[in-house]
C-alpha positions as CSV (number, residue, x, y, z in Angstrom):
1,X,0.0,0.0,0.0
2,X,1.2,3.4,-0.6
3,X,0.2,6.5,1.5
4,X,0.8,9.9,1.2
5,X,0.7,12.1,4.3
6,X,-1.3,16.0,4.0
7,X,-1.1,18.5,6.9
8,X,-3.3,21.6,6.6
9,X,-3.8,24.4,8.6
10,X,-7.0,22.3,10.1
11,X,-6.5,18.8,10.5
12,X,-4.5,16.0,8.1
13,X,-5.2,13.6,5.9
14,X,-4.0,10.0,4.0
15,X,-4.4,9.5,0.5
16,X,-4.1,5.6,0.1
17,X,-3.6,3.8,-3.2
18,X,-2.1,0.5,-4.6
19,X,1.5,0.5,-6.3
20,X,-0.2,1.0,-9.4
21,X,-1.4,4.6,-8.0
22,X,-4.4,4.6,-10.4
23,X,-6.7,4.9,-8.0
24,X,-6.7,7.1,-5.3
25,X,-9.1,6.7,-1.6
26,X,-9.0,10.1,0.8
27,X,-8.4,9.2,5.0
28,X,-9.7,12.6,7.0
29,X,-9.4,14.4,8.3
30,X,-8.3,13.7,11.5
31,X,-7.0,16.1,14.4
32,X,-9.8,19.1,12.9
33,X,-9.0,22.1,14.2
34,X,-5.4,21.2,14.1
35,X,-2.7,22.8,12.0
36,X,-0.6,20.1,10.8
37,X,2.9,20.5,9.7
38,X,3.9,17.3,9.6
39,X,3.2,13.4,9.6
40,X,5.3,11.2,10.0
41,X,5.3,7.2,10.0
42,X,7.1,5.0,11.9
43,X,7.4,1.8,9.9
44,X,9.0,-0.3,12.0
45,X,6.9,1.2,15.1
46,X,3.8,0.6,13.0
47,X,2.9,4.8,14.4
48,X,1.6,7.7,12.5
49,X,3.2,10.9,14.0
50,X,1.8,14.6,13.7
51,X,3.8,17.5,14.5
52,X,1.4,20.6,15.2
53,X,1.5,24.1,15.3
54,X,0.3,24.7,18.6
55,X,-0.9,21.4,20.4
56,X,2.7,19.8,20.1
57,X,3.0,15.7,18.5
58,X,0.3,13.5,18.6
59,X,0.3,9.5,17.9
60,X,-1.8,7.2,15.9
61,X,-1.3,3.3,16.8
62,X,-4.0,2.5,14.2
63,X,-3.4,4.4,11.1
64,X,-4.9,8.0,12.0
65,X,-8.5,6.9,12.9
66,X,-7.5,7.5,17.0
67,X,-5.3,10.0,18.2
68,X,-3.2,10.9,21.8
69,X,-1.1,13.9,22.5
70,X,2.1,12.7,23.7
71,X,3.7,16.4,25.3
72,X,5.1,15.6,28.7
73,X,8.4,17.5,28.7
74,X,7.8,19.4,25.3
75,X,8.1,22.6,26.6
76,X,7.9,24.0,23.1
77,X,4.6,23.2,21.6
78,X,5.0,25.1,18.1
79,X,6.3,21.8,16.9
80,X,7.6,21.8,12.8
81,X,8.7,18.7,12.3
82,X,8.7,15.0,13.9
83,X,11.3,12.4,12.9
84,X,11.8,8.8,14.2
85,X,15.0,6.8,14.7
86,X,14.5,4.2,11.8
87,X,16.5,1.1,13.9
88,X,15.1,2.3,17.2
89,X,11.4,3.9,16.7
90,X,10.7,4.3,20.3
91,X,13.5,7.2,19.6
92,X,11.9,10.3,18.6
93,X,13.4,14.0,17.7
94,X,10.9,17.2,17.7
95,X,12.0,20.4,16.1
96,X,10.3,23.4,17.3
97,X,9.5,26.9,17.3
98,X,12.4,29.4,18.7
99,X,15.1,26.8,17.2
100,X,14.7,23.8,20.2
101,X,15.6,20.3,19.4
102,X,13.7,17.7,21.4
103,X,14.1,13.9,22.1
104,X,12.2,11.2,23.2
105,X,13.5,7.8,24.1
106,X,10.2,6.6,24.9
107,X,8.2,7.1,21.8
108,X,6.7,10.4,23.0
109,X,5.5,9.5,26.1
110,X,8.0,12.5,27.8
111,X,10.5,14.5,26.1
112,X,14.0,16.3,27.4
113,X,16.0,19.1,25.2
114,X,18.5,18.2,23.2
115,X,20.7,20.9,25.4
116,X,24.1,20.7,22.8
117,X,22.7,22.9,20.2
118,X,23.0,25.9,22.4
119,X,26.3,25.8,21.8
120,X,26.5,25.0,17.9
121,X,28.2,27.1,15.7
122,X,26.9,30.6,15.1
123,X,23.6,29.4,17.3
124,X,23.5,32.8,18.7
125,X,23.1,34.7,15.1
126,X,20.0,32.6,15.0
127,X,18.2,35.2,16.8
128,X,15.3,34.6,19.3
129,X,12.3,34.8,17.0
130,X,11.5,36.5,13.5
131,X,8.8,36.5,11.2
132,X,9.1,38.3,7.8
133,X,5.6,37.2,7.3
134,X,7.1,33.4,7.8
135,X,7.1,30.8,10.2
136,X,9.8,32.5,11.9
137,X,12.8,30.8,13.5
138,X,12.7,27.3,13.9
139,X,14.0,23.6,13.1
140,X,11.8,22.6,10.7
141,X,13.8,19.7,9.3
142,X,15.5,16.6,11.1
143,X,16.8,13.5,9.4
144,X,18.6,10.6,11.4
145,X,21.5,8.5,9.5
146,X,19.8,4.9,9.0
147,X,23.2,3.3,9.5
148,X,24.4,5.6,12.7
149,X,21.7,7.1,14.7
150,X,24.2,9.1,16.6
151,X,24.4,10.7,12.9
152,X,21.9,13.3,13.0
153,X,21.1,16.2,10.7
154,X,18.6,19.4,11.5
155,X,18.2,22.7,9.2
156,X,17.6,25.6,11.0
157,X,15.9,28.7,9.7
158,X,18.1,30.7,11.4
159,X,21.4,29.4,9.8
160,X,20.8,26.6,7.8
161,X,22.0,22.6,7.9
162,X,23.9,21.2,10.9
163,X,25.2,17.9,11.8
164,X,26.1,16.2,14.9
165,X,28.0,12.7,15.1
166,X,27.1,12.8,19.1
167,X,24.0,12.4,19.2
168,X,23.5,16.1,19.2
169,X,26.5,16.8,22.1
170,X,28.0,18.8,20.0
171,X,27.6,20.0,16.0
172,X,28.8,21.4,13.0
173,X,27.8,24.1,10.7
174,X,27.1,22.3,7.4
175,X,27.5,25.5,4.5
176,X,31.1,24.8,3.0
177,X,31.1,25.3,-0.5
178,X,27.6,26.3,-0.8
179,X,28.6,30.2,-0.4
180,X,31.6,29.9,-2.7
181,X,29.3,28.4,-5.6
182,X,26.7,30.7,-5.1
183,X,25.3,32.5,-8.4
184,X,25.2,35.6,-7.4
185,X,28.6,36.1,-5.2
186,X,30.3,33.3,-6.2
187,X,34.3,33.4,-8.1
188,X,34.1,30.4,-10.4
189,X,31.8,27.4,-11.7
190,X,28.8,29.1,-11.3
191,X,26.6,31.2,-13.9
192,X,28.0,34.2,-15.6
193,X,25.2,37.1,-14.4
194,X,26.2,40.8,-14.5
195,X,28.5,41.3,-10.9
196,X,27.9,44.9,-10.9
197,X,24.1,44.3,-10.3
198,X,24.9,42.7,-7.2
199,X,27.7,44.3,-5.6
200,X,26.1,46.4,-3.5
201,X,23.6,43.7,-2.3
202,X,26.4,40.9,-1.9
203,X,27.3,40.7,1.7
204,X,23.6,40.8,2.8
205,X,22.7,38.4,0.1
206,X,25.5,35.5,1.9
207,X,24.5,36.7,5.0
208,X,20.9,36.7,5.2
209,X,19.4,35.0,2.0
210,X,21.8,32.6,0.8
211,X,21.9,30.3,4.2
212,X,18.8,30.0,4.2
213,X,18.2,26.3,3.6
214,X,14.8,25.0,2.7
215,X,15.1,21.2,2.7
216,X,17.7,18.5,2.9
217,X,17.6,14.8,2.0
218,X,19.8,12.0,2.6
219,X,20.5,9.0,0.2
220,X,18.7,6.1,1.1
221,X,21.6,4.0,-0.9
222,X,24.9,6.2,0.2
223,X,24.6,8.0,3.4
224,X,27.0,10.6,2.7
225,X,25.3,12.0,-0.1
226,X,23.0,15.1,0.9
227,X,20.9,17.0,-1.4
228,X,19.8,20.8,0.0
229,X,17.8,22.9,-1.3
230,X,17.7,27.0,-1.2
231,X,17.3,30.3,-2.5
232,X,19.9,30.0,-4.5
233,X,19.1,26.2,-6.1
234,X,20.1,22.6,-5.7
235,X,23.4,21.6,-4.0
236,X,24.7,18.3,-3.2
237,X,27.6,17.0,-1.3
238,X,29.3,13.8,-1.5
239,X,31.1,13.8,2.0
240,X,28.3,14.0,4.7
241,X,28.0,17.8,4.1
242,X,31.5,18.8,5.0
């Protein structure tokens, strides 16, 4: 069976089909009056996750017909994102509003702060909180190495993609390369635009626009190649993002 997970600013839903995908069936919605930014399934767990914008994770053990709030600890409960330790699905992450990282080791049922990424590199240009008419600061993206779940990766609005081989003790600033490539400031390999139509804005264009990351993927076949996505295009790197 193949599902496809929706979140909408009231409630989620499934749209279930076959592997031919011919034929579509709609599931919802569920959790109405619930802005869903994520769902999330837990394969192994047999557990349908949903992170929302107000009311913090909730958990489905039967496909999204029921549903529990599992918050106990989550201190946070503007909640972007939910991701699940593919070898160990009792092992949750939680990225939230104001740029908190959460974990739970016991499949929700309490949560504690994932304290190292106060001291990441360049956390404290992250801000407190912004808007622009956006979400504002957050971590709206977390993927855990399948092979190595002390591997972990997060993109934060505030500075972009970080990695930690810790299990978030410490982490490192993924954006080397991505800068130097950039079509609008960059020296070499990238498109020939006219440089003086972005002189003046070039230092505010690496500092504020260009880090902003929108999405990043590993490789489900080779774990050290990333895809990210942002303002600026498609990037990949070969070498676990360094």
């Amino acid at each position: 069976q193949v599902a496809v997970g929706v979140g909408t600013t009231n409630g989620g839903y499934l749209l279930l089909s076959d592997k031919s995908r011919k034929v579509w069936k709609k599931r919802g919605p569920f959790l109405k009056g619930e802005s869903v930014n994520r769902l999330t399934y837990s394969h192994k767990g047999k557990k349908l996750y949903a992170a929302t914008l107000t009311d913090g994770v909730f958990v489905s053990g039967d496909f999204g017909k029921t549903w529990k709030p599992i918050n106990r600890g989550l201190h946070v409960r503007k909640v972007w994102t939910v991701a699940v330790d593919p070898k160990t699905p009792s092992t949750l992450y939680a990225g939230t509003h104001y740029g908190h990282l959460f974990r739970s080791k016991s499949g929700g049922e309490s949560w504690e702060e994932v304290t190292g990424l106060h001291t990441a590199p360049k956390r404290n240009d992250w801000g407190i909180d912004w808007g622009f008419g956006t979400v504002g600061l957050c971590i709206h993206t977390v993927r855990i190495d399948s092979t190595n779940a002390d591997r972990i990766y997060i993109v934060s609005s505030g500075d972009g993609p970080y990695r930690t081989d810790d299990a978030g003790a410490t982490w490192s600033l993924l954006n080397k390369g991505v800068v130097e490539s950039c079509p609008v400031g960059a020296k070499h390999d990238s498109p020939e635009i006219p440089r003086e139509q972005n002189t003046g804005n070039l230092e505010q264009h690496l500092r504020d626009v260009h880090k902003c990351t929108h999405q990043l993927l590993v490789s489900a076949q080779d774990h050290d190649l990333l895809y990210q996505q942002n303002h600026c295009g498609v990037y990949h790197s070969q070498d676990a993002g360094n």
